[in-house]
C-alpha positions in Angstrom: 106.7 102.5 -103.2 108.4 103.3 -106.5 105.8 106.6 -106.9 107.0 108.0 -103.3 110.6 107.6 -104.3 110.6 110.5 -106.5 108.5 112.4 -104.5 111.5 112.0 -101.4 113.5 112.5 -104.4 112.6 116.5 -105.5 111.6 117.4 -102.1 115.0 116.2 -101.0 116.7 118.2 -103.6 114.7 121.5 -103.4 115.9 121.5 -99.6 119.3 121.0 -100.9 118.8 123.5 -103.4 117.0 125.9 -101.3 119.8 125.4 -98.2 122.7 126.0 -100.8 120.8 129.3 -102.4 120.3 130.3 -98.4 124.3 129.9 -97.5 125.2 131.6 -101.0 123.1 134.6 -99.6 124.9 134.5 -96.4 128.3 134.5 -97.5 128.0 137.3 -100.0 126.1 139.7 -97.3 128.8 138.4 -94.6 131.3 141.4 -94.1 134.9 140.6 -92.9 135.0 143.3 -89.8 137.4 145.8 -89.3 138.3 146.4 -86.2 139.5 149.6 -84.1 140.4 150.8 -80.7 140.2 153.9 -79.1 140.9 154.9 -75.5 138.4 156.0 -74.0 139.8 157.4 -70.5 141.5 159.7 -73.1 139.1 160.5 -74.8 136.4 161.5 -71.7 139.2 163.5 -70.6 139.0 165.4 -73.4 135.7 165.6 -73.7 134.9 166.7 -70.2 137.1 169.4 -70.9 135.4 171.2 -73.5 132.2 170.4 -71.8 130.3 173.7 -70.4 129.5 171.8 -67.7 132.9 169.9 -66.2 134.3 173.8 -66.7 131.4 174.8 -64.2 132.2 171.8 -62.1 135.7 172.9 -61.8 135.2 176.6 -61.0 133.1 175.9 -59.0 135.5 173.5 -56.9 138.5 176.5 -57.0 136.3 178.9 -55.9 134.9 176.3 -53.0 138.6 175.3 -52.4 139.2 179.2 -51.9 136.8 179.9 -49.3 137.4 177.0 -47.5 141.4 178.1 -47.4 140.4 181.5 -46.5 138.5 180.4 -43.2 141.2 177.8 -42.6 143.8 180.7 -42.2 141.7 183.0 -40.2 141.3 179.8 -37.9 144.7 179.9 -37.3 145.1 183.6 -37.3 142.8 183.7 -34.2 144.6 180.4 -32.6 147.9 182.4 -33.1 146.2 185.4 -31.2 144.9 183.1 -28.7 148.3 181.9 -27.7 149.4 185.4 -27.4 146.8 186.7 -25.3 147.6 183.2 -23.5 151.4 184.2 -23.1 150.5 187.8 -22.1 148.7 186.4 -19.4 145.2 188.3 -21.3 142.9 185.3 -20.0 139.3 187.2 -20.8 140.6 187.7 -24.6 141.8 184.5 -24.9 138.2 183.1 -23.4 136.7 185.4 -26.4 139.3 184.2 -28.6 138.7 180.5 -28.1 134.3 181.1 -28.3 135.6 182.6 -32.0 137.7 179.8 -33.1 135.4 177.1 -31.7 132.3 179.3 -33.7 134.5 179.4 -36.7 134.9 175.8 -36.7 131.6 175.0 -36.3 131.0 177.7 -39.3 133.9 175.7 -41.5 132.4 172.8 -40.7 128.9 173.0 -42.1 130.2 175.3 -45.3 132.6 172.1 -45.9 129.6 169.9 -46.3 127.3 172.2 -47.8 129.8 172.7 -50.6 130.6 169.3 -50.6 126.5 168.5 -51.4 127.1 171.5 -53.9 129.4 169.6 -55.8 128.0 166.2 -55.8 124.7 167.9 -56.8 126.8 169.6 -59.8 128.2 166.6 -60.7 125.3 164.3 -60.5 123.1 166.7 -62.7 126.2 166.3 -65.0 126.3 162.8 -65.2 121.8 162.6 -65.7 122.1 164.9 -68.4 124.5 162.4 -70.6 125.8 165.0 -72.6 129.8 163.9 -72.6 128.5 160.4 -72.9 126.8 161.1 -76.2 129.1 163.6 -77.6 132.1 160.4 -77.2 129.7 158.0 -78.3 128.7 160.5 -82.0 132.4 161.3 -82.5 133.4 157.5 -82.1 131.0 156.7 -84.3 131.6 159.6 -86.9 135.7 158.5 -87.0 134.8 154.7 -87.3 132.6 155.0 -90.3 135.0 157.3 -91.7 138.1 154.8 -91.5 135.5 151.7 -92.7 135.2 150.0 -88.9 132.7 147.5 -88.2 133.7 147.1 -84.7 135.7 149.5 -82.0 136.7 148.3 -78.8 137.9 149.9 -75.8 141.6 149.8 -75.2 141.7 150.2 -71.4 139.2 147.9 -71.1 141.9 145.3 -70.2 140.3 142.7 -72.3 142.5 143.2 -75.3 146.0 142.2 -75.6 147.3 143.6 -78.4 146.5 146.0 -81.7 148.5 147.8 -83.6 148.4 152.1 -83.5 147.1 151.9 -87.1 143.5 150.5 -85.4 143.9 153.2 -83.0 141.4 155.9 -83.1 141.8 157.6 -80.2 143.3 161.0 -81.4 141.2 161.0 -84.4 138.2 161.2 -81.9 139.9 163.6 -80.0 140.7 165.8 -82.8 136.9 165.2 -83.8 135.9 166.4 -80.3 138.0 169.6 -80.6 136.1 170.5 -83.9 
């Protein structure tokens, strides 16, 4: 009995040893974080607008937007003539008049949802190419290892409750983005 004392004894003691040599290591590689926020609503905003293709997306929505104006007035051009010819008593103009407007209708109609479809398309092929995505993600990156952050969290996320503006990299990343 007294030879398997010892034996428990120094195995018992290198564990300790060995334990304590472990949680040394692990407190001298432990880093206290530093912690940012940046808002990132803000920041996409930004990014989407020096993005090639969010300038397409919007062009292409003006010039969309323009066409679709442009056939709304002639719509009611013609309805105005209509009701003329209706008031002059002009009955076979106002019959042509009202096969136009219900054509041009029709014709509205189906350039409405073909641009729609345009659009989504556009802005689908925006989102699968990532492009704004990684651009935020490089640039938040870049400013947090510049300022010494561990960790960034989103501001808007409505999980945090408070910081102060000195975490706050939003413009930083902004300013980043603009570069």
């Amino acid at each position: 009995m007294q030879v398997q004392m010892p034996k428990i004894f120094t195995i018992f003691s290198l564990l300790i040893i060995s334990g304590m040599m472990s949680l040394s290591a692990q407190v001298s590689s432990n880093v206290i974080p530093r912690i940012g926020v940046v808002d990132l609503k803000r920041v996409y905003d930004a990014a989407k607008s020096s993005d090639p293709s969010a300038r397409e997306l919007d062009r292409l929505r003006q010039q969309l937007n323009t066409e679709i104006m442009s056939r709304k007035e002639e719509i009611q051009s013609l309805k105005e003539e209509r009701v003329t010819a209706m008031n002059n008593s002009n009955t076979s103009l106002a019959d042509e008049l009202a096969v136009e407007i219900r054509r041009k209708e029709a014709e509205l109609k189906t350039f409405h949802t073909n641009a729609s479809n345009q659009i989504r398309k556009v802005q689908k092929d925006s989102r699968d190419d990532g492009s704004v995505q990684d651009m935020v993600t490089r640039a938040v990156s870049a400013v947090a290892r510049v300022r010494g952050y561990t960790l960034i969290f989103a501001s808007n996320s409505g999980d945090l409750i408070y910081w102060t503006d000195k975490v706050d990299i939003t413009n930083e990343v902004i300013a980043h983005l603009s570069r």
